[in-house]
The first five atom37 places (N, CA, C, CB, O) and aatype in JSON, in Angstrom:
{
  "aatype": [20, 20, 20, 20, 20, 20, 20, 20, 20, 20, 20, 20, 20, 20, 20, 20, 20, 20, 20, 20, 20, 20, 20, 20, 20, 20, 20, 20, 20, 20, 20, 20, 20, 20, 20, 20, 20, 20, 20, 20, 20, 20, 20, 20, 20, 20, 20, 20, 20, 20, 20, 20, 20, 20, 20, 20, 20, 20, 20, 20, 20, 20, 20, 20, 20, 20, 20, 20, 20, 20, 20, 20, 20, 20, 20, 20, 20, 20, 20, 20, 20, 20, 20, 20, 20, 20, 20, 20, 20, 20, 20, 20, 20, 20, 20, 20, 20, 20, 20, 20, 20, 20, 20, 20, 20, 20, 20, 20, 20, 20, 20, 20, 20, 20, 20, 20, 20, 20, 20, 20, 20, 20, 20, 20, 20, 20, 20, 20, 20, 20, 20, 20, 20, 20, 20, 20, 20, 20, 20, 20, 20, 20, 20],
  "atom_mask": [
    [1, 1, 1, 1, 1],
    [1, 1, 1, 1, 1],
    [1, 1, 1, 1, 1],
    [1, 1, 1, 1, 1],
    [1, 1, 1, 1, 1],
    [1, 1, 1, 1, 1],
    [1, 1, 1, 1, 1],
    [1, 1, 1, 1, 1],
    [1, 1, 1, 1, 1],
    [1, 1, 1, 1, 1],
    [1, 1, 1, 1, 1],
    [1, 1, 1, 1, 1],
    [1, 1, 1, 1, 1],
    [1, 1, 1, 1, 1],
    [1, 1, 1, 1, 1],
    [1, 1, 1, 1, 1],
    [1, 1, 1, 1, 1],
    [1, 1, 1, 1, 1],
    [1, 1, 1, 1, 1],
    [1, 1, 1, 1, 1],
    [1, 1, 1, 1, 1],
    [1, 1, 1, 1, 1],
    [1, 1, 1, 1, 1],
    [1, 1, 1, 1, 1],
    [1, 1, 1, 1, 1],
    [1, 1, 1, 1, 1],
    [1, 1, 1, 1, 1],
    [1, 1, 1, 1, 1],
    [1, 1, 1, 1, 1],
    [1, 1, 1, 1, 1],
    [1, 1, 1, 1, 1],
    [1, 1, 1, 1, 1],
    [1, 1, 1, 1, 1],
    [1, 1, 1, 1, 1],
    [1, 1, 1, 1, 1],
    [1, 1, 1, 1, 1],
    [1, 1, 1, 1, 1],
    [1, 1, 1, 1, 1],
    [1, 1, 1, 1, 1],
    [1, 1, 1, 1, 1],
    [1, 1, 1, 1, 1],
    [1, 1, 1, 1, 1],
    [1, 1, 1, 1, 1],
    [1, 1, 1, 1, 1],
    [1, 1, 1, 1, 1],
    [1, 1, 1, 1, 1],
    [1, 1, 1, 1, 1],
    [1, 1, 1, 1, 1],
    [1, 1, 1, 1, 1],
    [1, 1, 1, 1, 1],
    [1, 1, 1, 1, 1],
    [1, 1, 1, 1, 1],
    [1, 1, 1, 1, 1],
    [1, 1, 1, 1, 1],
    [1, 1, 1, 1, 1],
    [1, 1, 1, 1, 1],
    [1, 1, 1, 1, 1],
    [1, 1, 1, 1, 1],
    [1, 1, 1, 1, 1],
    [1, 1, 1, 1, 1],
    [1, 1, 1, 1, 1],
    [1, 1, 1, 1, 1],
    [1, 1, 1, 1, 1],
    [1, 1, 1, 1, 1],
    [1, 1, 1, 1, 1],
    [1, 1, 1, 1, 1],
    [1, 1, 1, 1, 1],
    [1, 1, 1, 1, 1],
    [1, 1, 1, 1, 1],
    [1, 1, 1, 1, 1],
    [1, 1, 1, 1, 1],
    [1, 1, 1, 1, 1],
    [1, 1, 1, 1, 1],
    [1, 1, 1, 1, 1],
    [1, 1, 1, 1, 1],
    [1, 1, 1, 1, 1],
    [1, 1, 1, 1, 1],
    [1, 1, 1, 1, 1],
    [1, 1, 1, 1, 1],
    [1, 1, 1, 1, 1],
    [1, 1, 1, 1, 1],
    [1, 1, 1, 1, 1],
    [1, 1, 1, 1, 1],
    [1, 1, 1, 1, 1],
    [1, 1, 1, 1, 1],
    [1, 1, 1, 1, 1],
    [1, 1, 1, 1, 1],
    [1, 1, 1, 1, 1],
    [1, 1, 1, 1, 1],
    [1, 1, 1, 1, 1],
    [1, 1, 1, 1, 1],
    [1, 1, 1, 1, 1],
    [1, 1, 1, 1, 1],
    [1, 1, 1, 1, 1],
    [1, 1, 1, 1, 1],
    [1, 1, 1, 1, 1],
    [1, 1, 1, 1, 1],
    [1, 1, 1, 1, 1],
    [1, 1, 1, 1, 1],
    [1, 1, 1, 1, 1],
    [1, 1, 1, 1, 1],
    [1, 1, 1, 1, 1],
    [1, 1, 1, 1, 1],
    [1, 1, 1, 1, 1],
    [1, 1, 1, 1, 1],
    [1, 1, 1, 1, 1],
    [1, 1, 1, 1, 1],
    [1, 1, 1, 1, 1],
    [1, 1, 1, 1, 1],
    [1, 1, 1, 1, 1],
    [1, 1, 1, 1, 1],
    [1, 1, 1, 1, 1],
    [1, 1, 1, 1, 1],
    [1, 1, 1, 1, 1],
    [1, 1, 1, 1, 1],
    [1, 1, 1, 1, 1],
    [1, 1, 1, 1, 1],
    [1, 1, 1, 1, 1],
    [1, 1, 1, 1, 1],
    [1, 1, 1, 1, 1],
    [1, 1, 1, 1, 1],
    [1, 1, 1, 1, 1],
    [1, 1, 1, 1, 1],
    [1, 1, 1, 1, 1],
    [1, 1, 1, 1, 1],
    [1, 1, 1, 1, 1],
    [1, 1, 1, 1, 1],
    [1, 1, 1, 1, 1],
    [1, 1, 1, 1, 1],
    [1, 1, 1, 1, 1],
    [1, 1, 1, 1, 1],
    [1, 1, 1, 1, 1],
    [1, 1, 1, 1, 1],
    [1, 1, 1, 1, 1],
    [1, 1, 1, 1, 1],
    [1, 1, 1, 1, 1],
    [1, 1, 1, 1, 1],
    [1, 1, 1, 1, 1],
    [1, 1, 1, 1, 1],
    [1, 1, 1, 1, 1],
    [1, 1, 1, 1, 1],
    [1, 1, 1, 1, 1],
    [1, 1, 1, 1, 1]
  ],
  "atom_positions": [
    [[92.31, 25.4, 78.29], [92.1, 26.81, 78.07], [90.97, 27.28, 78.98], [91.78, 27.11, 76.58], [90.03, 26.52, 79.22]],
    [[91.05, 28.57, 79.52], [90.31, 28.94, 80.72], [89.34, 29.99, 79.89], [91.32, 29.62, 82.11], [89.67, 30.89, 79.12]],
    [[88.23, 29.62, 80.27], [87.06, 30.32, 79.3], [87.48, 31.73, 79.16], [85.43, 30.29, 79.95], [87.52, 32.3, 78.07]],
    [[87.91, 32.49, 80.72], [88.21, 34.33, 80.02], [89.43, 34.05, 79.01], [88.92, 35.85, 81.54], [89.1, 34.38, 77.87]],
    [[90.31, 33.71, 79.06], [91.3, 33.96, 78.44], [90.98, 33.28, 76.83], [92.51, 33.43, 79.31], [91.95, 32.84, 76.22]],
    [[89.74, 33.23, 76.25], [89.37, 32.36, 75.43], [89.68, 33.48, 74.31], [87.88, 31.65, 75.66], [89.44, 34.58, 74.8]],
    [[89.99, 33.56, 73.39], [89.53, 34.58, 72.22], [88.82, 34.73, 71.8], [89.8, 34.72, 71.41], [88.54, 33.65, 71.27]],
    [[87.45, 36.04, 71.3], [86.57, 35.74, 70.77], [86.45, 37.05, 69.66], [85.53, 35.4, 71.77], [86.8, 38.21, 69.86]],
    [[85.75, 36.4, 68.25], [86.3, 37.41, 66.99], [84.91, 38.16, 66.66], [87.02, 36.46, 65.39], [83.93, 37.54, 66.26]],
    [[84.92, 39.59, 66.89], [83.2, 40.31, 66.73], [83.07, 40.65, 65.6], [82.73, 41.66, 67.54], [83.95, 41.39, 65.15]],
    [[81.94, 40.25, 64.72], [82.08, 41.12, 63.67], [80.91, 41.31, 63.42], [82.81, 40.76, 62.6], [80.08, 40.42, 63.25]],
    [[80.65, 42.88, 63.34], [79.38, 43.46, 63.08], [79.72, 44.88, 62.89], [78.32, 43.22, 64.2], [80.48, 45.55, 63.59]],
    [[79.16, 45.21, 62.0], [78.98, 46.66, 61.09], [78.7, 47.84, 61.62], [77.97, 46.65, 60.18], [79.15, 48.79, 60.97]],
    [[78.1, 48.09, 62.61], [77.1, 49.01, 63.71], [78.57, 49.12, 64.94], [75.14, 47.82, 64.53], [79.14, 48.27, 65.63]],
    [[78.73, 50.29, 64.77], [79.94, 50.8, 65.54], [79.2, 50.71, 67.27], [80.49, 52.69, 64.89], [79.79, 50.04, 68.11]],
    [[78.42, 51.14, 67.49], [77.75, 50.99, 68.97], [77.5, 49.59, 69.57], [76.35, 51.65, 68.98], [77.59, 49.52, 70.79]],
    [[77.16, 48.32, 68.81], [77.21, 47.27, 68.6], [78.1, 46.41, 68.98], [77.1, 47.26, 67.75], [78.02, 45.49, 69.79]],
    [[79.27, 46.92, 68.12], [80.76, 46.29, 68.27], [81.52, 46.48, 69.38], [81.62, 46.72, 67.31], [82.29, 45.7, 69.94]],
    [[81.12, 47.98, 69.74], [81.86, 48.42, 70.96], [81.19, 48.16, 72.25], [82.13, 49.84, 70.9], [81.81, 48.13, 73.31]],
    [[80.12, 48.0, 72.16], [79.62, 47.14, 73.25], [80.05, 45.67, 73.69], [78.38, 47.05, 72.99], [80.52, 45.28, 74.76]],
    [[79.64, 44.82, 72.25], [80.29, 43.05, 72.78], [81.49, 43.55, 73.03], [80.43, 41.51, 71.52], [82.04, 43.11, 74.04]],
    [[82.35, 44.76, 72.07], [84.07, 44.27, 72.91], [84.45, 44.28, 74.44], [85.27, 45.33, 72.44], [85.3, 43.78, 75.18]],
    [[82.99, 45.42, 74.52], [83.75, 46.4, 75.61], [82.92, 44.77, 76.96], [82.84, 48.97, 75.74], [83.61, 44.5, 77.94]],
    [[81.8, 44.11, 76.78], [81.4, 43.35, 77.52], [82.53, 42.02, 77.66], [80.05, 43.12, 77.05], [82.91, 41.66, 78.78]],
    [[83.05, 41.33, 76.35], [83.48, 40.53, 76.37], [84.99, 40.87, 77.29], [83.34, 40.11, 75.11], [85.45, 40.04, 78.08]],
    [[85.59, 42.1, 77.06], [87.0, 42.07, 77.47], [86.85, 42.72, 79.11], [88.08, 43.08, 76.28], [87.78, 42.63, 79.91]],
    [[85.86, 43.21, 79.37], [85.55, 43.48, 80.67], [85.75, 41.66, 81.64], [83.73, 44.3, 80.58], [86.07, 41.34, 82.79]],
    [[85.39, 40.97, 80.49], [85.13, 39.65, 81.46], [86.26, 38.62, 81.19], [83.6, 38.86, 81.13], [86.28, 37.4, 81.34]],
    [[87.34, 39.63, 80.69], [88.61, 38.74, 80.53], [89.1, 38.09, 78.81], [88.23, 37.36, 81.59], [90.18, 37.77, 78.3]],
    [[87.89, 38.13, 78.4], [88.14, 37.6, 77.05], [89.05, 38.59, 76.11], [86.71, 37.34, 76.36], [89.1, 39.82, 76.02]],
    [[89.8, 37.46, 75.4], [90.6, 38.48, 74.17], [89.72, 38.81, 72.55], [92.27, 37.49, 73.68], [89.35, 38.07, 71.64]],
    [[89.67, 40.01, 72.74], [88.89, 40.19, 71.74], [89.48, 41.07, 70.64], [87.73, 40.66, 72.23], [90.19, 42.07, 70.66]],
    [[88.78, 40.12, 69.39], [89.22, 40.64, 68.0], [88.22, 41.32, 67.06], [89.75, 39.53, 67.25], [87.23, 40.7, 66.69]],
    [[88.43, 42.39, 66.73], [87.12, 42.95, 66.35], [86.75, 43.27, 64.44], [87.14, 44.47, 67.3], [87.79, 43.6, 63.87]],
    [[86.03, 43.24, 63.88], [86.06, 43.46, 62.76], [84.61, 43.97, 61.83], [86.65, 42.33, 62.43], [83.49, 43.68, 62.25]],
    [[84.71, 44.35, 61.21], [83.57, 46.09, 60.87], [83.28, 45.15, 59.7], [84.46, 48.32, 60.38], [82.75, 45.95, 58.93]],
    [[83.27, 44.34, 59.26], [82.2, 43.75, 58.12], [82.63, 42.45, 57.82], [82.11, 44.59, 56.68], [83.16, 41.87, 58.77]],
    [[82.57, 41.86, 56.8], [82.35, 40.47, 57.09], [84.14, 39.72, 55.81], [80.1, 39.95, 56.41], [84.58, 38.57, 55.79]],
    [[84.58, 40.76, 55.12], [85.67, 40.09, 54.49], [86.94, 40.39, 55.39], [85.84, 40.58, 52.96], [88.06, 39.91, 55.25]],
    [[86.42, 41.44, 56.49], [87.8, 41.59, 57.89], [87.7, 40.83, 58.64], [87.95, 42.78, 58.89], [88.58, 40.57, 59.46]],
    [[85.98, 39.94, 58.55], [86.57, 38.78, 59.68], [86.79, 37.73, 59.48], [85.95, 38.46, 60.64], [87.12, 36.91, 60.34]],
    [[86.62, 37.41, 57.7], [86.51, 36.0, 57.13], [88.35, 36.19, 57.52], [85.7, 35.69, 55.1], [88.76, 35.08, 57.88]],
    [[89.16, 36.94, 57.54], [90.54, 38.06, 57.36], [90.98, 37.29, 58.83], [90.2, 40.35, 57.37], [91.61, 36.23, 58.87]],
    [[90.57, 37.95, 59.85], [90.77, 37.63, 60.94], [90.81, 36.64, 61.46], [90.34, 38.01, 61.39], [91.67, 36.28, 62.27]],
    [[89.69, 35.91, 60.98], [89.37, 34.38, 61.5], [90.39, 33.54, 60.6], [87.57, 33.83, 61.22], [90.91, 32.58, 61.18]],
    [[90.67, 33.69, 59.59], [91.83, 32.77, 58.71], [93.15, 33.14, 59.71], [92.11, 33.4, 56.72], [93.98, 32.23, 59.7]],
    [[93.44, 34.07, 60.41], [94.79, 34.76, 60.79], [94.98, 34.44, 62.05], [94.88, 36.28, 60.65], [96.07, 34.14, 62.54]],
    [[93.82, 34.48, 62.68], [93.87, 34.32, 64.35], [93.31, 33.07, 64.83], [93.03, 35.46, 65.12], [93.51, 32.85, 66.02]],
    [[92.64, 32.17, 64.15], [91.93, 31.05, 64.42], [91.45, 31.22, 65.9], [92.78, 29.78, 64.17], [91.76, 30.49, 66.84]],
    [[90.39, 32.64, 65.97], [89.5, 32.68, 67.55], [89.13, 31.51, 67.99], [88.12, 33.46, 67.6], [88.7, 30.7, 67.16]],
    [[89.16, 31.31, 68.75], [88.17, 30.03, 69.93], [86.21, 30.41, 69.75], [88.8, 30.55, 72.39], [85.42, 29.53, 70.08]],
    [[85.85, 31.4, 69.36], [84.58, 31.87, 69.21], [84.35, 32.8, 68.54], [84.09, 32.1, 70.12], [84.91, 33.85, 68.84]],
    [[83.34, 32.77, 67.21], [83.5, 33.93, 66.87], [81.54, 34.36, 67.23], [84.32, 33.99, 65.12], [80.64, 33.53, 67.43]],
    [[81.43, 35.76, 67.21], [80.05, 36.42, 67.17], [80.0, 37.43, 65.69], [79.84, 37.43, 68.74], [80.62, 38.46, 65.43]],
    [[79.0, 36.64, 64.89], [78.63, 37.74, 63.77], [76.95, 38.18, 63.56], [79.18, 37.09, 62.26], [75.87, 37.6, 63.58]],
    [[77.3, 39.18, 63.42], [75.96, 39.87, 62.77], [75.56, 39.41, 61.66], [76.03, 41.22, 62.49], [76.38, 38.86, 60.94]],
    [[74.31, 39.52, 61.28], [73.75, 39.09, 60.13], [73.65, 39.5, 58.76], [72.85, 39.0, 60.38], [73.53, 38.74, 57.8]],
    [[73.72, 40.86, 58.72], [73.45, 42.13, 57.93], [74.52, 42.79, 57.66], [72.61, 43.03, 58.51], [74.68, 43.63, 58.54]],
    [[75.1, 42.82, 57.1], [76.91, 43.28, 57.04], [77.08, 43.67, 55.51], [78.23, 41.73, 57.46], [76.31, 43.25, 54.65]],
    [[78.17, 44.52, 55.24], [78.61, 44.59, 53.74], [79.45, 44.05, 53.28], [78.89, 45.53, 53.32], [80.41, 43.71, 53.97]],
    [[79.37, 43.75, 51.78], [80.69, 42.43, 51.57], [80.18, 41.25, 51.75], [82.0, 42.4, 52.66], [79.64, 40.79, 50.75]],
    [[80.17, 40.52, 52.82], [79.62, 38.93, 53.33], [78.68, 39.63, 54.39], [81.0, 37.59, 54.14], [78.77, 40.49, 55.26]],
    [[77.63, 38.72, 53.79], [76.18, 38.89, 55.32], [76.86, 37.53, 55.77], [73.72, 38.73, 54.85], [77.58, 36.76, 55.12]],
    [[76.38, 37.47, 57.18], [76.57, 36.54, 58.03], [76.2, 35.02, 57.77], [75.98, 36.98, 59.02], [76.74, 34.1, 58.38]],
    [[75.21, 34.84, 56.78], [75.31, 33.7, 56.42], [76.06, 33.4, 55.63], [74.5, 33.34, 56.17], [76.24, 32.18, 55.65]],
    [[77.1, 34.31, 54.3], [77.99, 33.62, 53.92], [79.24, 33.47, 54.72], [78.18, 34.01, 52.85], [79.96, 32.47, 54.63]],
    [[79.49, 34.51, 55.5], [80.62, 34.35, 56.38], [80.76, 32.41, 57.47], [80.3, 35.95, 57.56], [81.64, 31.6, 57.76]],
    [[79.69, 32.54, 57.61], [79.52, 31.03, 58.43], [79.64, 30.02, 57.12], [77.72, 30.8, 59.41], [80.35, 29.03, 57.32]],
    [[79.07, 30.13, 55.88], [79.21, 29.29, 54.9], [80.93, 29.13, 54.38], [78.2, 29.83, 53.79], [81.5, 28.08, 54.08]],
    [[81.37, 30.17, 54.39], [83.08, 29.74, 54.25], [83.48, 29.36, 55.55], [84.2, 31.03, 53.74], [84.47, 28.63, 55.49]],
    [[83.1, 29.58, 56.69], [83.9, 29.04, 57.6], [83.84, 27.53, 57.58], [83.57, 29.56, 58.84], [84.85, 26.82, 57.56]],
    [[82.5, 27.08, 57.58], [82.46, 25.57, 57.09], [82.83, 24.93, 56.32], [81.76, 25.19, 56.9], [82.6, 23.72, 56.37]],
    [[83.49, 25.45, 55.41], [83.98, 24.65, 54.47], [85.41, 25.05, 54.26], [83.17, 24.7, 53.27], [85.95, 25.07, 53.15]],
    [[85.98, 25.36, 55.35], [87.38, 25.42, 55.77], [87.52, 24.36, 56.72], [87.82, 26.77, 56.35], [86.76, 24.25, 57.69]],
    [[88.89, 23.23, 56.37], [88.63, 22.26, 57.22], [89.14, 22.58, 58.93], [89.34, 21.03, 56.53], [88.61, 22.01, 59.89]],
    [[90.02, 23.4, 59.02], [90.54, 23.99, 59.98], [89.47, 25.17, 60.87], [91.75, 24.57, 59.31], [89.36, 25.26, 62.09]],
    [[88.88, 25.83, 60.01], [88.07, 26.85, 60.7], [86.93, 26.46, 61.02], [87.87, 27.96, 60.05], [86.19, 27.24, 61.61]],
    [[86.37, 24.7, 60.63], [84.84, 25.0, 60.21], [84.57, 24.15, 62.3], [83.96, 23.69, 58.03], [83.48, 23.81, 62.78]],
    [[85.86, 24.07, 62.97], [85.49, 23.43, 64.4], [85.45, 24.87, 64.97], [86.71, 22.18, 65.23], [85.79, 24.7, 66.14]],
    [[85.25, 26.03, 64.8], [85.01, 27.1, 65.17], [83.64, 27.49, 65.47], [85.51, 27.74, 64.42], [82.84, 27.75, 64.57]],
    [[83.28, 27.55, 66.93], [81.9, 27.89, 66.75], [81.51, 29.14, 66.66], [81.22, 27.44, 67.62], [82.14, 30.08, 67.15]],
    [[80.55, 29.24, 66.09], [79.85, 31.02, 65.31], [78.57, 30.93, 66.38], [79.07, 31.04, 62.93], [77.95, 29.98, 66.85]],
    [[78.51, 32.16, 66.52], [77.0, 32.66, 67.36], [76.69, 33.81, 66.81], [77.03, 32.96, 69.06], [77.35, 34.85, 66.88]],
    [[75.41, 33.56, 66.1], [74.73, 34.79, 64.83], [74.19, 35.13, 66.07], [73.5, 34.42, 63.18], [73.73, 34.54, 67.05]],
    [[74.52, 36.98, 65.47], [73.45, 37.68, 66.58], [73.14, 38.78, 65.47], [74.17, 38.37, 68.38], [73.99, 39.26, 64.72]],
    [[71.9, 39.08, 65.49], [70.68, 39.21, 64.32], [69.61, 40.09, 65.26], [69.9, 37.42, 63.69], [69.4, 39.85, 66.44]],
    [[68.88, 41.33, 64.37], [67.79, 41.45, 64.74], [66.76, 41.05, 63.7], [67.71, 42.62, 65.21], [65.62, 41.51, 63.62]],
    [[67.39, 40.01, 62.77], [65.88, 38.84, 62.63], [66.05, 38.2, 63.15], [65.33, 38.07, 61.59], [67.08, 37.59, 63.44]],
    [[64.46, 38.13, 63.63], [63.74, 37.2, 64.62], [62.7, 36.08, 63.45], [62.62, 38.36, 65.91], [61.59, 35.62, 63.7]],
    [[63.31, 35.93, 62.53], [62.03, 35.06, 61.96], [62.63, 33.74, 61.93], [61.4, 35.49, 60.37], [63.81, 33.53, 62.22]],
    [[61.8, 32.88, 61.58], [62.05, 31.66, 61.99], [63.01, 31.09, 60.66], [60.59, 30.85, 62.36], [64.08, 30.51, 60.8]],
    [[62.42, 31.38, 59.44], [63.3, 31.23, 58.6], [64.64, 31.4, 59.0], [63.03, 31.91, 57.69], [65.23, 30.35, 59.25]],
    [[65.39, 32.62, 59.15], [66.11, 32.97, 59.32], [67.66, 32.29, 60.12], [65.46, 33.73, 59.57], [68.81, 32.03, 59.78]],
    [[66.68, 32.22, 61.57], [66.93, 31.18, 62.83], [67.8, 29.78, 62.23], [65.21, 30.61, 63.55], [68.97, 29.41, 62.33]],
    [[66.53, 29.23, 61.54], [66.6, 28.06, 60.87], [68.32, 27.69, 60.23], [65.42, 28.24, 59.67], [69.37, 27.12, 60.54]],
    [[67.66, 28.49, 59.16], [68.94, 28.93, 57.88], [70.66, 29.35, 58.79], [68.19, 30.91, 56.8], [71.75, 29.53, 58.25]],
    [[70.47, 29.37, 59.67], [71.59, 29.67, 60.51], [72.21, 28.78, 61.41], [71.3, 30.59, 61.19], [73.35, 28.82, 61.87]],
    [[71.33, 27.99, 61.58], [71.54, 26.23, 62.85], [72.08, 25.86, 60.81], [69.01, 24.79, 64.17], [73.28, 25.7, 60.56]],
    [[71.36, 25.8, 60.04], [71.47, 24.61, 58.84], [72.83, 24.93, 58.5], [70.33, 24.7, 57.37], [73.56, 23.99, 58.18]],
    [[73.3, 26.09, 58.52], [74.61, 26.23, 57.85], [75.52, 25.94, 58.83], [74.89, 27.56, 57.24], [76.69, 26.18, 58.56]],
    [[75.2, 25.39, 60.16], [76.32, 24.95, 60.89], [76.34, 25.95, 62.39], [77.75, 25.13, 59.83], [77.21, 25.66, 63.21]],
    [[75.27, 27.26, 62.77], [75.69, 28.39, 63.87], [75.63, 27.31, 64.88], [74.61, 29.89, 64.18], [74.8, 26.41, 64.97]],
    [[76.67, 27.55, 65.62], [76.02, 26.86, 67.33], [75.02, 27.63, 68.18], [77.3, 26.74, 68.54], [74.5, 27.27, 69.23]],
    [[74.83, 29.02, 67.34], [73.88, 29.49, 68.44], [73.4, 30.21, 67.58], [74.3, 30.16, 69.8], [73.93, 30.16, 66.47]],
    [[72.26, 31.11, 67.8], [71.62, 32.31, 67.31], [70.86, 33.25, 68.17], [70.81, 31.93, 66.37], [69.8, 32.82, 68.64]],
    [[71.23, 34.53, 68.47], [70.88, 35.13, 69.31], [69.68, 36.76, 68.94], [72.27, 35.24, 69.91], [70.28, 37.51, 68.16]],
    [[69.06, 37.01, 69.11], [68.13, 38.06, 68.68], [68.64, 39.32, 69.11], [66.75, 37.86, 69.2], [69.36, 39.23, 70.1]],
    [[68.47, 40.47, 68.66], [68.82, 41.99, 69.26], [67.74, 42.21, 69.34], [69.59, 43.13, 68.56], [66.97, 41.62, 68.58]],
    [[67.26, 43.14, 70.32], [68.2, 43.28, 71.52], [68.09, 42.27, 72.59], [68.0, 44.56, 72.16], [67.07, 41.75, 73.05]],
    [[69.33, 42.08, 72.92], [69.62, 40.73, 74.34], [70.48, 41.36, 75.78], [70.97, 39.16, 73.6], [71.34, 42.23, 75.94]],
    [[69.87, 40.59, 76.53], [70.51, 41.21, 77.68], [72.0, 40.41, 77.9], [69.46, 41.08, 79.05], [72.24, 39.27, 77.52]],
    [[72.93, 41.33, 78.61], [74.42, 40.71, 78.38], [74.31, 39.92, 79.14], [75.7, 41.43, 78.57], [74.88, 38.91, 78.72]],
    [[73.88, 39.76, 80.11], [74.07, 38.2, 80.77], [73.6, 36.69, 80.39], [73.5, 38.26, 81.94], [73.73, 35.69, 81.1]],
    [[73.14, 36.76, 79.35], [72.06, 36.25, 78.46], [73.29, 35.94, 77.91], [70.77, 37.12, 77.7], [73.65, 34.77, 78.07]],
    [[74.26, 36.91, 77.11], [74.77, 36.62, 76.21], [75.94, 36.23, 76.31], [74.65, 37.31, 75.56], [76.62, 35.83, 75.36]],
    [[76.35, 36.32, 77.57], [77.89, 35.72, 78.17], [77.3, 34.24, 78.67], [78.75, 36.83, 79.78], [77.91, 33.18, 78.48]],
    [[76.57, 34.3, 79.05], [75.9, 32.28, 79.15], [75.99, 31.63, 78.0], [74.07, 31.94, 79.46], [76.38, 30.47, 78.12]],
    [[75.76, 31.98, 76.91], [75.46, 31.75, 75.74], [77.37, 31.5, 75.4], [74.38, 33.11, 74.96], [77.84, 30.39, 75.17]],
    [[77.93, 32.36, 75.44], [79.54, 32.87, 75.33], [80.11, 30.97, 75.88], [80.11, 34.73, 76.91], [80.66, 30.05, 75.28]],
    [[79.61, 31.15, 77.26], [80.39, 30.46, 77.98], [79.65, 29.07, 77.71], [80.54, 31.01, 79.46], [80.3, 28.08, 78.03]],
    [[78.69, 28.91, 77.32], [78.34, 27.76, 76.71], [78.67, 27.22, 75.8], [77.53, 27.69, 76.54], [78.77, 26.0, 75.82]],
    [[78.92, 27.87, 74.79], [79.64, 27.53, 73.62], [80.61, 27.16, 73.5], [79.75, 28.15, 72.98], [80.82, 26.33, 72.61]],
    [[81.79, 27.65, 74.44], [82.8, 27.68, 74.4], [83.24, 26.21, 75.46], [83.15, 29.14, 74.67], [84.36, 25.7, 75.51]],
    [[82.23, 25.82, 76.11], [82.08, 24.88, 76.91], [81.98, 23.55, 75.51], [80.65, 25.22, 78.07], [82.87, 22.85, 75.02]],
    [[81.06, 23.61, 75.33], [81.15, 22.77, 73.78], [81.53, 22.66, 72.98], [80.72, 22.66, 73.16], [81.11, 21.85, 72.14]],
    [[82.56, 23.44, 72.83], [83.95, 23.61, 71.57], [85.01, 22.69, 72.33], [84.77, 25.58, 71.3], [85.42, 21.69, 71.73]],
    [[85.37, 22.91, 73.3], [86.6, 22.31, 74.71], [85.82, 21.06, 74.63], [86.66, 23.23, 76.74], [86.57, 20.46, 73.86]],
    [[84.77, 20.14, 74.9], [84.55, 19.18, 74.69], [84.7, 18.17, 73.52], [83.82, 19.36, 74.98], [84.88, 16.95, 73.58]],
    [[84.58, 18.91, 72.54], [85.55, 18.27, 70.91], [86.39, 18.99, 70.09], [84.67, 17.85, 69.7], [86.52, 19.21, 68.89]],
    [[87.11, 19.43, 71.56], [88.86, 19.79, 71.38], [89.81, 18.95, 69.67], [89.79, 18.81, 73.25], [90.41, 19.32, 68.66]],
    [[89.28, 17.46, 70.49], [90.37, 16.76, 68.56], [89.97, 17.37, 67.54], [90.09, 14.92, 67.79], [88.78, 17.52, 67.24]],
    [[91.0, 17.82, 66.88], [90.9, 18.03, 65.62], [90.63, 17.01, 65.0], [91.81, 18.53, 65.14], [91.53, 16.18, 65.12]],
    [[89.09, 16.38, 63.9], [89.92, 15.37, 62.63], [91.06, 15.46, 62.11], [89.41, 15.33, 61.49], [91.75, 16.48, 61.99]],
    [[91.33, 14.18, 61.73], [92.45, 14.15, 60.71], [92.95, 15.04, 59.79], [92.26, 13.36, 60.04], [93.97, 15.72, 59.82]],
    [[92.12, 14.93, 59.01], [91.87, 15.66, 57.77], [91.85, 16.84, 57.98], [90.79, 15.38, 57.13], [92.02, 17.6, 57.03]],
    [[91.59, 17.48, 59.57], [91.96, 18.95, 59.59], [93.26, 19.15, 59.99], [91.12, 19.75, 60.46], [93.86, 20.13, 59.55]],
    [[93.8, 18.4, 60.75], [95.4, 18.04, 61.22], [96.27, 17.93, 60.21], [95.61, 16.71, 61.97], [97.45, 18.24, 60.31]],
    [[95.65, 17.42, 59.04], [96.75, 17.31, 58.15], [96.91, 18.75, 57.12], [96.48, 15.89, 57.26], [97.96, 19.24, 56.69]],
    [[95.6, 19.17, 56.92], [95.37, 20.82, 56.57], [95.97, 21.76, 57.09], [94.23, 21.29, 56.79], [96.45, 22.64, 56.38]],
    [[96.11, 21.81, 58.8], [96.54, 22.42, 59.82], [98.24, 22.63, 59.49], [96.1, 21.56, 61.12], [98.86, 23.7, 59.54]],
    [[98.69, 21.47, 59.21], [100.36, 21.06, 58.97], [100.99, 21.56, 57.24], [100.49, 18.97, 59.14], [102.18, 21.74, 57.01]],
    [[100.06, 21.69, 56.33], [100.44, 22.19, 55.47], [99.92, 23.84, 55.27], [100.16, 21.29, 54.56], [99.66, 24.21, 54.12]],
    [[99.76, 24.83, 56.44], [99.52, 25.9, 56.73], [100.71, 26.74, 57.48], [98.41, 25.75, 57.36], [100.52, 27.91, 57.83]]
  ]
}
């Protein structure tokens, strides 16, 4: 899979926000799926199984840390990497976001080139442990 053509699933609440990563990500080839709070993307991400997803932290319905907490504990979704993008900056926060499994965590405001490195890094490290476990293969087959 060729990094633009990668899918990647946005979900954040802040309409200026959203339409920015889409409008950055699909400018650079990526297919993008977009979603306005956090039970349209737990929605999306069960439906579309993105290659990457980006969530906000602060959302209605699911804040971003529970949204990453069900993704992990989906055996199929949880090889999905998440990149919290947050304007907390506290360390707690940070923390609490690597612990529940984020591959990344990113601060607002960030510059987009910043954040397509970040994109393409991730996505670089997802393609490197491409195998599914077992145990998600066999989940995968009764879906």
């Amino acid at each position: 899979m060729a990094e633009r053509s990668a899918s990647v699933l946005v979900i954040d609440d802040d309409p200026i926000t959203l339409t920015f990563l889409s409008n950055l990500l699909g400018d650079k080839g990526y297919h993008v799926l977009k979603a306005v709070d956090g039970s349209e993307g737990l929605d999306l991400a069960r439906r579309h199984r993105p290659d990457l997803i980006l969530s906000d932290l602060v959302m209605p319905y699911h804040d971003g840390f529970e949204i990453l907490g069900e993704l992990k504990r989906d055996a199929i979704l949880k090889a999905i990497p998440v990149i919290m993008v947050s304007m907390r900056d506290k360390e707690q926060d940070i923390v609490r976001g690597f612990d529940l499994g984020a591959e990344d965590y990113i601060v607002k405001p960030f510059g987009a080139h910043e954040l397509l490195a970040r994109v393409r890094r991730a996505l670089r490290a997802a393609r490197a442990g491409e195998a599914l476990p077992a145990s998600a293969q066999a989940e995968l087959a009764k879906r």
